[in-house]
VOPAGU-2260 file (C-alpha; in pm, 1 decimal, decimal comma):
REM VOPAGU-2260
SITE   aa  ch    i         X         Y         Z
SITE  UNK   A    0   -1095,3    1768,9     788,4
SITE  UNK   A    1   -1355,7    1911,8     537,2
SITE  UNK   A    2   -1597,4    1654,9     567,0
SITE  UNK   A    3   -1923,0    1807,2     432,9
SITE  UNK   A    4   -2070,1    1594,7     171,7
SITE  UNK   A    5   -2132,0    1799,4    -196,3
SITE  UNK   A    6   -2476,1    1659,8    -370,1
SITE  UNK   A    7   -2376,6    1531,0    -717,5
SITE  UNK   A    8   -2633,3    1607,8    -998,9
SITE  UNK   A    9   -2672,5    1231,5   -1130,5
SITE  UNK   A   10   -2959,9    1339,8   -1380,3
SITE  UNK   A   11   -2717,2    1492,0   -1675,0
SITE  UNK   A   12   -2666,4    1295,2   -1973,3
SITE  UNK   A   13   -2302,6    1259,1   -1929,1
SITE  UNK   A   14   -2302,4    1127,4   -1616,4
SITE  UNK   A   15   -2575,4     845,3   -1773,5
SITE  UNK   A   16   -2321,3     772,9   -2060,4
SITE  UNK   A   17   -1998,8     747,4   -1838,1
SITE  UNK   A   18   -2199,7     496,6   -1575,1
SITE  UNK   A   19   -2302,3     300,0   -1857,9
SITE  UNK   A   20   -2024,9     285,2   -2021,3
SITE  UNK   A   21   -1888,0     127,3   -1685,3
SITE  UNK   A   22   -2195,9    -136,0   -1648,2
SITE  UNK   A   23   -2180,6    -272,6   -2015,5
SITE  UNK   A   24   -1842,2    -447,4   -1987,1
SITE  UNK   A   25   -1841,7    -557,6   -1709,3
SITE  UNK   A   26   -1678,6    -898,5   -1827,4
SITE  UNK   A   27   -1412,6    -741,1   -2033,9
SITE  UNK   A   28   -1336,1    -558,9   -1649,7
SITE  UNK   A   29   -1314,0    -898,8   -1486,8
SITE  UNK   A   30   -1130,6   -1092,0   -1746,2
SITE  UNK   A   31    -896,0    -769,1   -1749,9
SITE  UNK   A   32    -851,1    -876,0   -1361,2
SITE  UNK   A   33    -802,6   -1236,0   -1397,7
SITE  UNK   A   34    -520,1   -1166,7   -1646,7
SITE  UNK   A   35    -311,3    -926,2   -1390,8
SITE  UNK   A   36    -338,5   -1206,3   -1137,1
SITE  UNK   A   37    -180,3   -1439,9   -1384,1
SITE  UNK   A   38     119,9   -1234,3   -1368,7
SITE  UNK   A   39     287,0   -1302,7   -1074,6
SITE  UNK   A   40     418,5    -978,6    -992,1
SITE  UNK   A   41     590,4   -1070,6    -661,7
SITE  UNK   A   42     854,5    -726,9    -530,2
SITE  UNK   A   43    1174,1    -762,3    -680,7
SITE  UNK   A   44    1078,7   -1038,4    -938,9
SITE  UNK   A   45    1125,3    -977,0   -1328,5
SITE  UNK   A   46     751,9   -1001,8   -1313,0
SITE  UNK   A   47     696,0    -667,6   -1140,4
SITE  UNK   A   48     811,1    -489,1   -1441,9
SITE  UNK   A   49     634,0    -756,5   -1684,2
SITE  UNK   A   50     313,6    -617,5   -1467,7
SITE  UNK   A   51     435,0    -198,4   -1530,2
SITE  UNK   A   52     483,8    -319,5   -1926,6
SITE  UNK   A   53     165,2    -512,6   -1965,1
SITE  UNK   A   54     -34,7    -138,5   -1807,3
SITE  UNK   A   55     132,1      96,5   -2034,4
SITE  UNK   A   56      20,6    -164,6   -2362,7
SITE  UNK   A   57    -326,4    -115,7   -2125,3
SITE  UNK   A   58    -309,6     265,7   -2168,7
SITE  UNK   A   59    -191,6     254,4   -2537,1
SITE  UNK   A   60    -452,5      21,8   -2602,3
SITE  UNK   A   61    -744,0     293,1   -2489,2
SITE  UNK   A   62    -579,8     566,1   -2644,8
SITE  UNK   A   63    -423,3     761,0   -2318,6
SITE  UNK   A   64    -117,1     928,7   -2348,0
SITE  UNK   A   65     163,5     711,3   -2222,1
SITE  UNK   A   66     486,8     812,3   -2033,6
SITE  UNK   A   67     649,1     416,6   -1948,5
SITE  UNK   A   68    1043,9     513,7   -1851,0
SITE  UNK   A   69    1327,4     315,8   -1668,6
SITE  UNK   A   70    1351,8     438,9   -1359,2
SITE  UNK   A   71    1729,7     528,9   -1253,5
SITE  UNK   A   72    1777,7     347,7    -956,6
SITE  UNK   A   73    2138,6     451,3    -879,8
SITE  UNK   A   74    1978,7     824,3    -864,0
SITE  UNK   A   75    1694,0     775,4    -728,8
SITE  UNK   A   76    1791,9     544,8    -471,6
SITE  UNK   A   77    2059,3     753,4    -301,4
SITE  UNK   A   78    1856,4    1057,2    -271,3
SITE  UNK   A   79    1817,8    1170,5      90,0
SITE  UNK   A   80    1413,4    1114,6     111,9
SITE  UNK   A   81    1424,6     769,8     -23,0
SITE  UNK   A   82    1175,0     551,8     184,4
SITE  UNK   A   83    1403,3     244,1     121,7
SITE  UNK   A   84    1321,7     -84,5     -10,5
SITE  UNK   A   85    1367,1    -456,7      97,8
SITE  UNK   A   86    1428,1    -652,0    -210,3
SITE  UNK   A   87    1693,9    -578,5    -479,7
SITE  UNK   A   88    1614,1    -465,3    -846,4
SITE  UNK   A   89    1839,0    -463,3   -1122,6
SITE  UNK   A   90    1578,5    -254,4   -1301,4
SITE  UNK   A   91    1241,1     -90,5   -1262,7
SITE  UNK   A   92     951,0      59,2   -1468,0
SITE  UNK   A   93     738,8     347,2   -1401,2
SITE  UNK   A   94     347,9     439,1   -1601,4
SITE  UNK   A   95     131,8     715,2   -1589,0
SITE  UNK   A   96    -110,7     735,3   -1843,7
SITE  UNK   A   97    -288,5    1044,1   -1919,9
SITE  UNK   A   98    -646,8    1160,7   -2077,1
SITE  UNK   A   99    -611,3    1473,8   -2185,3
SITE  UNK   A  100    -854,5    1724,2   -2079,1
SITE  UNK   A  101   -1021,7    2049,4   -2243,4
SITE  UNK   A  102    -860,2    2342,3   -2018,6
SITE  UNK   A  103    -621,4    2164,9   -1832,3
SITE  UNK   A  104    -450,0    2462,5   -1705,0
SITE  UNK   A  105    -756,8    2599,4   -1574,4
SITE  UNK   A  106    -982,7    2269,4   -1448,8
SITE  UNK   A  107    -862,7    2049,5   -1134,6
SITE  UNK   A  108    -673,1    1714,1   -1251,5
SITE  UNK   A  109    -717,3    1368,7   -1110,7
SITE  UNK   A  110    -503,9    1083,4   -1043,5
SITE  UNK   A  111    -551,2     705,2   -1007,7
SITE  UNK   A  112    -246,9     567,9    -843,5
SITE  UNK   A  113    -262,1     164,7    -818,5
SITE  UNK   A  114      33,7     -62,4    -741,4
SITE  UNK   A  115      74,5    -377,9    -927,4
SITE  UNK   A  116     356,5    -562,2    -734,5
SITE  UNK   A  117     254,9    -873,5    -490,3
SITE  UNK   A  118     383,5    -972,2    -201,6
SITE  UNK   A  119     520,7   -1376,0    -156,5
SITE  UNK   A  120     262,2   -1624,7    -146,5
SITE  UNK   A  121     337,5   -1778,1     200,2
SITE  UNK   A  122     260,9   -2189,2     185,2
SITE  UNK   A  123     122,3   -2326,0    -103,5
SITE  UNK   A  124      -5,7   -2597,9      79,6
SITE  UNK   A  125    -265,8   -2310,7     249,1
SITE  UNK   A  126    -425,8   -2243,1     -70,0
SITE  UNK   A  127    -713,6   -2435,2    -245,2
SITE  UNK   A  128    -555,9   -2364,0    -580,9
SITE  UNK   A  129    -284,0   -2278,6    -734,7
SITE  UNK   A  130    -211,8   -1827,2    -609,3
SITE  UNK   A  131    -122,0   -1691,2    -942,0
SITE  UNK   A  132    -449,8   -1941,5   -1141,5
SITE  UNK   A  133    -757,8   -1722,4   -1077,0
SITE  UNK   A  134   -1034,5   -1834,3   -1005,4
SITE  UNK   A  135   -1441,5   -1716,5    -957,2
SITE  UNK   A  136   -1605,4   -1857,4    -701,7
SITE  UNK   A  137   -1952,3   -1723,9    -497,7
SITE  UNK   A  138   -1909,9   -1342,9    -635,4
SITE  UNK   A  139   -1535,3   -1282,2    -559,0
SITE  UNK   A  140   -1204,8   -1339,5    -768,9
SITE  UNK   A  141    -934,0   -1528,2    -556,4
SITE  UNK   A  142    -587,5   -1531,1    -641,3
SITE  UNK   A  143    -239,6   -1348,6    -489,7
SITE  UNK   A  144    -286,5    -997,5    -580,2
SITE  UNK   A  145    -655,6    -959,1    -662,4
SITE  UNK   A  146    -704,7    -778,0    -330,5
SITE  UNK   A  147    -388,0    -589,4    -274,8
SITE  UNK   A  148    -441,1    -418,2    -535,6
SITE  UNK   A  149    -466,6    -567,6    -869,3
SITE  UNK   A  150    -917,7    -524,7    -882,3
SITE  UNK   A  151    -805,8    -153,2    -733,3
SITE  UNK   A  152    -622,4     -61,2   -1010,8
SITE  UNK   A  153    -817,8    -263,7   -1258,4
SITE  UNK   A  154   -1160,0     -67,3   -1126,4
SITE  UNK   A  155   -1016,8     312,2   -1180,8
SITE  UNK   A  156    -892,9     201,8   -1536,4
SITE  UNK   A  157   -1206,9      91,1   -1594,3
SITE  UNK   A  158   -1299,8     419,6   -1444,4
SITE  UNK   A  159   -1072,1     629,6   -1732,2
SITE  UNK   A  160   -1230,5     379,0   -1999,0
SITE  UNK   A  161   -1566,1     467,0   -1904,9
SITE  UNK   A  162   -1507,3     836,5   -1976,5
SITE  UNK   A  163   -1300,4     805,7   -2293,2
SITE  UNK   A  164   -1565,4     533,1   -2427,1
SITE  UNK   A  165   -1847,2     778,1   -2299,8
SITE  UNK   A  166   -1737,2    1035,1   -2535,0
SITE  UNK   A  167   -1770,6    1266,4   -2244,8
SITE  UNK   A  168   -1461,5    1521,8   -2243,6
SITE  UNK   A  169   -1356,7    1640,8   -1904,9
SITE  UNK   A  170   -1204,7    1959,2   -1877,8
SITE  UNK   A  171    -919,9    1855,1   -1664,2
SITE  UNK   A  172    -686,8    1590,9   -1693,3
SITE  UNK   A  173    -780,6    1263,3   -1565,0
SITE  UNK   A  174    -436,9    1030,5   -1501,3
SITE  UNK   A  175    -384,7     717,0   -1377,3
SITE  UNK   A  176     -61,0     554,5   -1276,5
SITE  UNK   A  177      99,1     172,7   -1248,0
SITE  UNK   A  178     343,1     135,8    -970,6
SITE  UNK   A  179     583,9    -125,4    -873,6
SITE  UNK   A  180     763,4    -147,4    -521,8
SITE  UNK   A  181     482,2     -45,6    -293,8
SITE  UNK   A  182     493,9    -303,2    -105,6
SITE  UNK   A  183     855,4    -250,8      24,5
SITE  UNK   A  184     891,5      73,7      53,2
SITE  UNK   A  185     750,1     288,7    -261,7
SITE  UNK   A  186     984,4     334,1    -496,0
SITE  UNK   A  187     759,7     315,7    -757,8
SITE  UNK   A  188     494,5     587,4    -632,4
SITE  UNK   A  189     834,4     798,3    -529,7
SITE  UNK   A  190     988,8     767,3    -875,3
SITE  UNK   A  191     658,6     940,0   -1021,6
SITE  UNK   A  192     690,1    1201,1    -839,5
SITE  UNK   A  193    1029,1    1230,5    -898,0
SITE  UNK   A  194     975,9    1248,9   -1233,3
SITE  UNK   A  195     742,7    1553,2   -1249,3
SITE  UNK   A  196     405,0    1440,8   -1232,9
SITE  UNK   A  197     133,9    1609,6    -996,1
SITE  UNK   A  198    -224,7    1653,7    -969,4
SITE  UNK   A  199    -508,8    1826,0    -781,6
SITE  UNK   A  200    -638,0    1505,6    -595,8
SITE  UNK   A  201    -549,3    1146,7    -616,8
SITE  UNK   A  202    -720,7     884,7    -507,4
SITE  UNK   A  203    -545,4     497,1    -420,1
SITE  UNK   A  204    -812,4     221,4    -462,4
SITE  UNK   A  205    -615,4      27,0    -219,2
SITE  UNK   A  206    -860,6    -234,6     -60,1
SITE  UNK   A  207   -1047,4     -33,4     233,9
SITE  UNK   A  208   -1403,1    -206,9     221,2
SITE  UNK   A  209   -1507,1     108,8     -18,0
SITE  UNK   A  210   -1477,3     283,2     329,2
SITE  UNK   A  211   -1305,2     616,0     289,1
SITE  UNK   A  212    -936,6     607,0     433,4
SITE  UNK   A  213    -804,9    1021,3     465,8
SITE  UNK   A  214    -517,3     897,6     674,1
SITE  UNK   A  215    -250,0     629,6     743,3
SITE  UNK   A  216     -38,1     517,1    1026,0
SITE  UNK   A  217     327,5     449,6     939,6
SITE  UNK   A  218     551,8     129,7     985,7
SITE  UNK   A  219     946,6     124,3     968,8
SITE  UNK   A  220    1125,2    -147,7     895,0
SITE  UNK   A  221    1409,3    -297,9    1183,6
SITE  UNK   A  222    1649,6    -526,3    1229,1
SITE  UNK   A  223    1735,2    -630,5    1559,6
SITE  UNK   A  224    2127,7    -840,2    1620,1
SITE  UNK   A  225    2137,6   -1030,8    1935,8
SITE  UNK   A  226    2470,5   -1133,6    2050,7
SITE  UNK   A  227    2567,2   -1454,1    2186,6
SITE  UNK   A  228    2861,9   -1735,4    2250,1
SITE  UNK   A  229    2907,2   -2012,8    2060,1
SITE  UNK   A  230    3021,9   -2354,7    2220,2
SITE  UNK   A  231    2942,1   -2731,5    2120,8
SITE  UNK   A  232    2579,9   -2765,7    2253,0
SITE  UNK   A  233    2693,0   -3057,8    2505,9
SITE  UNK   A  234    2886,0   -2732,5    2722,8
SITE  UNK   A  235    2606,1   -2498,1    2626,1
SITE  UNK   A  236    2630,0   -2375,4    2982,6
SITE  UNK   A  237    3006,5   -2235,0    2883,1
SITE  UNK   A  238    2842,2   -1977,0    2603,9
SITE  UNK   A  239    2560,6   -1772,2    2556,7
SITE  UNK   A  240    2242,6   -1865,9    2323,9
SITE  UNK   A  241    2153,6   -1596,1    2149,4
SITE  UNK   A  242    1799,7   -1736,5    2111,1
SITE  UNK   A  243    1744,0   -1711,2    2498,2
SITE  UNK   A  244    1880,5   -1321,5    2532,9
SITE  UNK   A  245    1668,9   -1224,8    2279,3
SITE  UNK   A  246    1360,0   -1328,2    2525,5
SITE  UNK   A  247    1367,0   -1040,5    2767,0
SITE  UNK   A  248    1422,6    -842,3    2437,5
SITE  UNK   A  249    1108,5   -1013,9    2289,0
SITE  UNK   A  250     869,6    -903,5    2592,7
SITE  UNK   A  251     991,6    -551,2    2601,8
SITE  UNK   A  252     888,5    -510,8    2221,0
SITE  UNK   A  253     526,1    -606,8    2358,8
SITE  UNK   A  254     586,2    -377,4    2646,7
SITE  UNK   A  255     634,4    -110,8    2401,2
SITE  UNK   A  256     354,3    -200,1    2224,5
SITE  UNK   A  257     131,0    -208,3    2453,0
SITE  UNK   A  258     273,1     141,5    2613,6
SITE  UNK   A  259     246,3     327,0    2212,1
SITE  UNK   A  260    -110,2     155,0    2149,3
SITE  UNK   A  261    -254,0     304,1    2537,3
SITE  UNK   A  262    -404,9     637,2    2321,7
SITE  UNK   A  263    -452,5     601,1    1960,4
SITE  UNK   A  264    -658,8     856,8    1767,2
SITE  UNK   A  265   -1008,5     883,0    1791,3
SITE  UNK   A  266   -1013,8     767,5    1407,4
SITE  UNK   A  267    -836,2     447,7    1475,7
SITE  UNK   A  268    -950,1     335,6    1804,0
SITE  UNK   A  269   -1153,5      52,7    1617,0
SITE  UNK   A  270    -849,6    -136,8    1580,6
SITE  UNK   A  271    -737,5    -394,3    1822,0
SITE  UNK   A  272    -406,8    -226,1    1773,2
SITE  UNK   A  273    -350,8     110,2    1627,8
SITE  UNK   A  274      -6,2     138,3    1558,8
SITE  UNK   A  275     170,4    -262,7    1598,7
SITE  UNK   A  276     471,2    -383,8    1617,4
SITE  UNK   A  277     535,9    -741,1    1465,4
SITE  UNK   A  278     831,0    -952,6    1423,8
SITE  UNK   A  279     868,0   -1126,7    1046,4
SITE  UNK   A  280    1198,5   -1317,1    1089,0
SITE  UNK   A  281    1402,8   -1448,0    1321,2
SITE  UNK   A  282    1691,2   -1603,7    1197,8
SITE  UNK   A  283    1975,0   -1805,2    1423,2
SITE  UNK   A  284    2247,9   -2017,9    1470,2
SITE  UNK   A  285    2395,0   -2242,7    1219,3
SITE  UNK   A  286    2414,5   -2581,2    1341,5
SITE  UNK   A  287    2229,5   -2779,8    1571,7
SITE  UNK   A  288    2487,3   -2901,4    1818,3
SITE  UNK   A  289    2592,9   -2561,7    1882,7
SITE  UNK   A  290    2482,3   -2269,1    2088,5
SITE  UNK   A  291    2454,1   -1978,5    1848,2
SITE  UNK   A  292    2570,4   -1728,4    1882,4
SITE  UNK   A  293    2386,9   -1454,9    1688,9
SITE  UNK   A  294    2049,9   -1375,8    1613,2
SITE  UNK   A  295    1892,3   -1132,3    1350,1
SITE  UNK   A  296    1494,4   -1046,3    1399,4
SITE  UNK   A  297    1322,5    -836,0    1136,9
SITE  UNK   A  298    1032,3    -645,3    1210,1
SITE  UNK   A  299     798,2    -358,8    1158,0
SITE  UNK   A  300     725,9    -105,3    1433,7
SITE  UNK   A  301     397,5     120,1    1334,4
SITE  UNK   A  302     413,8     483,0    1356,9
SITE  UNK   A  303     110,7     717,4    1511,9
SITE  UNK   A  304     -22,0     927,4    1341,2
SITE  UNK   A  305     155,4    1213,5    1314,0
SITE  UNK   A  306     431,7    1093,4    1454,8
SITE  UNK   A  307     783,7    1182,8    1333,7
SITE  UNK   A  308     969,4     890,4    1238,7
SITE  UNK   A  309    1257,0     975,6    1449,8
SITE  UNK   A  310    1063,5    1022,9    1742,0
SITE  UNK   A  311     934,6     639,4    1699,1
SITE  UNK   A  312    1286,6     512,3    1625,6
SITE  UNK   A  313    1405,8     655,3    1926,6
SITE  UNK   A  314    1126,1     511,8    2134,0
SITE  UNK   A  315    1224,6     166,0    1989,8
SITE  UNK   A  316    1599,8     245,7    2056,7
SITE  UNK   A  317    1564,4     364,8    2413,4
SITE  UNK   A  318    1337,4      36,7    2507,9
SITE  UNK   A  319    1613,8    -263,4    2359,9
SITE  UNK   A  320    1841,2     -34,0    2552,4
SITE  UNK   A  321    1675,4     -44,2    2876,0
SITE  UNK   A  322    1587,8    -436,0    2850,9
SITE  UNK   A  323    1957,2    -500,0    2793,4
SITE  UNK   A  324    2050,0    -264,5    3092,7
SITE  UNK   A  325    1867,7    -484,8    3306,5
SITE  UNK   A  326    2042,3    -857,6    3174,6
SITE  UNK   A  327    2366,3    -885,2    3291,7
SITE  UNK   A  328    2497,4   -1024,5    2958,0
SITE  UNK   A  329    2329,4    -785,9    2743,6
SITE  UNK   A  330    2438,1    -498,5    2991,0
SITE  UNK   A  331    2796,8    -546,2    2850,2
SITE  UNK   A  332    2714,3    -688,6    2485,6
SITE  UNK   A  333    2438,2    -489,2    2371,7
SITE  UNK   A  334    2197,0    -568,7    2094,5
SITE  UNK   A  335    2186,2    -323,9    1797,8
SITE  UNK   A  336    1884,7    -173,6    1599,8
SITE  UNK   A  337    1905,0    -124,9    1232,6
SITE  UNK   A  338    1694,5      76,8    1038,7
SITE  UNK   A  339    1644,1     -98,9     730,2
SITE  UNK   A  340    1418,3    -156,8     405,0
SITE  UNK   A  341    1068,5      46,2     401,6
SITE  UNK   A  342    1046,4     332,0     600,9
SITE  UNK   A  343     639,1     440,7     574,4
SITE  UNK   A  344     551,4     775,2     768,7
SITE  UNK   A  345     229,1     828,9     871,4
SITE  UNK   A  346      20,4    1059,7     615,3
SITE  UNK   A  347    -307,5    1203,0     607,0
SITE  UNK   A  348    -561,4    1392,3     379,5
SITE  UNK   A  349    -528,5    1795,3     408,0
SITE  UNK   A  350    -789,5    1908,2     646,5
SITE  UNK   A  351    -891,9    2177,6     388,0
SITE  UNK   A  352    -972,0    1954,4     100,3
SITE  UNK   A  353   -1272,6    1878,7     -35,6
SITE  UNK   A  354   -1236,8    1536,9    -179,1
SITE  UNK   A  355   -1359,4    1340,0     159,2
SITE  UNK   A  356   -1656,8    1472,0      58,5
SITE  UNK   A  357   -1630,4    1392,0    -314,2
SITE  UNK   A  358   -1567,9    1045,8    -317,9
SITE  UNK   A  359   -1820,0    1006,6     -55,3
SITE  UNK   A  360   -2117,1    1195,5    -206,5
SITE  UNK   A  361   -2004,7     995,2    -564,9
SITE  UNK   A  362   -1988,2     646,7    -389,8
SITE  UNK   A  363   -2329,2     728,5    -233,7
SITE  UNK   A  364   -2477,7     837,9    -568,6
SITE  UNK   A  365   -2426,7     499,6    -744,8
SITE  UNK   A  366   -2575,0     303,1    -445,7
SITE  UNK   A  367   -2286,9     233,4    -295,7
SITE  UNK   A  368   -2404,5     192,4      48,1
SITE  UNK   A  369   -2334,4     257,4     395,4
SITE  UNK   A  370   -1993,2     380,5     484,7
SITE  UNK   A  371   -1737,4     481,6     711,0
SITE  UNK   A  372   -1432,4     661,8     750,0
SITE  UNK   A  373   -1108,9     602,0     948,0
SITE  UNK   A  374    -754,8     580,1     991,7
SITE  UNK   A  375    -545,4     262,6     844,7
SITE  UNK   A  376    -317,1      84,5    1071,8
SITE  UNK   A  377     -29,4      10,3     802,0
SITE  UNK   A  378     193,8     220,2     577,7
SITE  UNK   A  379      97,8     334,6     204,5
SITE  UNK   A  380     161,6     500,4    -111,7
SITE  UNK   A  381     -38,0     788,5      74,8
SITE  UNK   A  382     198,4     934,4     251,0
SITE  UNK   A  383     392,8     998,1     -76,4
SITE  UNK   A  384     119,5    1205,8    -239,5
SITE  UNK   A  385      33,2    1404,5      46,9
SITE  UNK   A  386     360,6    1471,2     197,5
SITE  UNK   A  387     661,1    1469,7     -98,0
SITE  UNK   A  388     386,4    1568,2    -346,2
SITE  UNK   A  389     158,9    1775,4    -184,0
SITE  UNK   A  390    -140,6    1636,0    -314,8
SITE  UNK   A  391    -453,6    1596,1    -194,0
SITE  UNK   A  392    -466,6    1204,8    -120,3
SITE  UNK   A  393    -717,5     933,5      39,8
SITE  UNK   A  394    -764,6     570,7      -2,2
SITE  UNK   A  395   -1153,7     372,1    -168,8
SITE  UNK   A  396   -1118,3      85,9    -284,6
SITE  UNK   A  397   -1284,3    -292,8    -343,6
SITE  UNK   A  398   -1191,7    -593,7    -105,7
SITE  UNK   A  399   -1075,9    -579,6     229,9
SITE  UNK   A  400    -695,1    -540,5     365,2
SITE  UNK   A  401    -759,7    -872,4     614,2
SITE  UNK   A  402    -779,6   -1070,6     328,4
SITE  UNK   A  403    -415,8    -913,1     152,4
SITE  UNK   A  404     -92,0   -1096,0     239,3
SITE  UNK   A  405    -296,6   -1438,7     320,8
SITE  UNK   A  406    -399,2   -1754,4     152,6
SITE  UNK   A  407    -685,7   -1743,2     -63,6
SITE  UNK   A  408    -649,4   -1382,4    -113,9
SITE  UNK   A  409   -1020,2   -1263,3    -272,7
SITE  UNK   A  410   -1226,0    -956,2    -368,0
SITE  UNK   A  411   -1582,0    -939,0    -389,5
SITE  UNK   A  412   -1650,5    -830,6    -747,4
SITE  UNK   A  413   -1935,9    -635,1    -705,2
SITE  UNK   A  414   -1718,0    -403,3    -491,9
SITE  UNK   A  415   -1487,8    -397,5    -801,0
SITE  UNK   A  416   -1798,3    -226,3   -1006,6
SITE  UNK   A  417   -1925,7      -2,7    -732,1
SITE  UNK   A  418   -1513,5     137,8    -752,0
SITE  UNK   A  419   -1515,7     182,1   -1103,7
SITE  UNK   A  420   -1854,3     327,1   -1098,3
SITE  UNK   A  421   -1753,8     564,5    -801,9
SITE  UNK   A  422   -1443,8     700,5    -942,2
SITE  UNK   A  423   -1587,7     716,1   -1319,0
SITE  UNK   A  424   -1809,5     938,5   -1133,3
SITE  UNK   A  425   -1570,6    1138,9    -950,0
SITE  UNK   A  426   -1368,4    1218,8   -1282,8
SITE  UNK   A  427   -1693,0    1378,4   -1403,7
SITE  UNK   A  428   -1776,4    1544,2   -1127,7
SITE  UNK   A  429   -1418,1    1637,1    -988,8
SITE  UNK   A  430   -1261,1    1727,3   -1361,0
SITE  UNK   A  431   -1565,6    1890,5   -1502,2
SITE  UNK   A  432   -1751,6    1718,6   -1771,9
């Protein structure tokens, strides 16, 4: 990994007029926020596309070049590559916006690539207002979304609004992109690639701490079926529960766990576990007086780094196998793996780019602080850039990933200015100015 830090010249006047142009709206910035999180863009919802529509009026409002299309999902969908998706959609909506630059064809081009879709909110009862009715509280913006990754994505358009409003004209292109489907899969990040567009570097402002993230793990979605016998519960000695086979399953899944987490990467040893393996749902039986006799789990197994998928379904595969070899039910009924929904390889940052070093030396150049730089333990959008479109790719953003997914989901917005700032200046700097 290149990870020698350039020195950015902060003195020249269009740096001052881009950064300042990021500083003096700073309210228009957050209000632009709270009004994404009033969307509740949840995967799969007519909302996620309301979210795609409401960026490309974004990018029409600020002048950008706008290319909003229907993606085809028959097409797209049944194309080998597909990393699959766990929610149906009867339609979907792709963005990129564009600001052109002055010698495009000569000059490096830059992409923003945010994700507007949401994942469920979980219990209402566990928040202390209402998700999708933001809310400002001690410095950070709560509300379903404003973490994962709505202040990301607000933050780098902020970032492209800077420059425009600046007057500053960068040589390259400078693009930035709203996705939908991220969250199960990436159909949205696939479809723009699909569709042609490309760029020198790209940067996600997925919520990493503003740490710099050059590499993911991966994380494939299973399904695990569990055979049983059904009988009226007051025989239940006559069948077989379903629910009590898939025990000895259950602890071989941490077994395997424990066996793929023994060695993780030097970059993402500072996580309790590298590269888990959760269960989501379980769902059995149908009635309470009877022994069921099937149960489906859904999970997620995570993928080293560098890993090929196959390699970590088969690892998956061969342990059910051998914990069914050793019940003498399962021995002659055994349970079956699916491989279902989002499929996320691992991905990482080209060892011979520069842009480690970039975003680093910008972030450090507005004050941005200490910082670090690691391997994530979950799937993204990354792996897409980097590996189907060959671009350069890492992960800065506001807001940490613990608090994604969970009640009272916040961002600190301060971090959400020190972003914009960062990759304002990284447009400059990376594009030419």
């Amino acid at each position: 990994m290149n990870t020698q830090s350039p020195t950015i010249d902060t003195s020249g006047d269009a740096v001052a007029r881009v950064l300042n142009a990021v500083d003096e709206r700073q309210q228009e910035m957050t209000a632009l926020l709270q009004d994404l999180v009033r969307i509740p863009s949840i995967s799969g919802s007519d909302d996620e596309n309301e979210a795609i529509a409401h960026a490309a009026s974004l990018f029409r409002e600020r002048g950008l070049d706008v290319d909003h299309w229907q993606i085809p999902l028959a097409d797209i969908t049944a194309r080998p590559d597909f990393p699959g998706m766990e929610v149906e959609r009867s339609e979907a909506w792709g963005v990129v916006g564009r600001l052109p630059g002055a010698a495009p064809t000569t000059a490096r081009t830059l992409l923003f690539n945010g994700h507007l879709d949401v994942v469920p909110v979980g219990d209402p009862q566990q928040w202390s207002t209402a998700p999708f009715d933001p809310r400002i509280a001690d410095g950070r913006l709560y509300g379903r979304g404003s973490c994962d990754m709505k202040a990301g994505f607000v933050a780098a358009l902020w970032a492209v609004e800077a420059v425009r409003q600046s007057g500053v004209r960068l040589a390259g292109d400078l693009l930035i992109t709203a996705v939908l489907g991220e969250e199960d899969g990436g159909l949205g990040t696939y479809s723009t690639l699909a569709r042609g567009w490309r760029a020198d570097a790209c940067v996600i402002p997925e919520p990493t701490g503003l740490d710099l993230v050059p590499a993911n793990a991966g994380a494939l979605t299973f399904r695990l079926r569990v055979p049983g016998v059904a009988t009226h519960a007051s025989r239940r000695t006559e069948g077989v529960s379903a629910i009590e086979k898939f025990i000895p399953l259950f602890a071989a899944l941490h077994r395997l766990e424990a066996r793929r987490n023994a060695n993780p990467v030097a970059s993402a040893s500072r996580w309790p576990l590298a590269y888990p393996l959760s269960i989501g749902t379980i769902h059995a039986g149908d009635w309470a007086s009877s022994v069921p006799d099937l149960l489906v789990a859904e999970g997620r197994l995570g993928v080293a780094l560098d890993e090929p998928m196959e390699a970590a379904r088969a690892d998956l595969e061969q342990a059910v196998a051998e914990a069914c070899r050793h019940d003498p039910w399962l021995r002659d009924h055994p349970a079956s793996v699916e491989w279902w929904g989002g499929q996320f390889a691992s991905g990482r940052l080209p060892d011979d780019s520069d842009l480690l070093g970039r975003v680093g030396a910008a972030h450090s150049a507005v004050g941005g602080g200490p910082q670090e730089s690691y391997t994530a333990p979950y799937g993204s959008d990354l792996r897409l850039m980097t590996g189907i479109g060959g671009v350069p790719t890492l992960q800065y953003g506001p807001g940490e990933a613990v608090q994604a997914h969970g009640p009272d989901e916040h961002v600190p917005l301060q971090q959400v200015l020190t972003t914009a700032r960062t990759l304002a200046l990284l447009a400059v700097d990376l594009c030419g100015g």
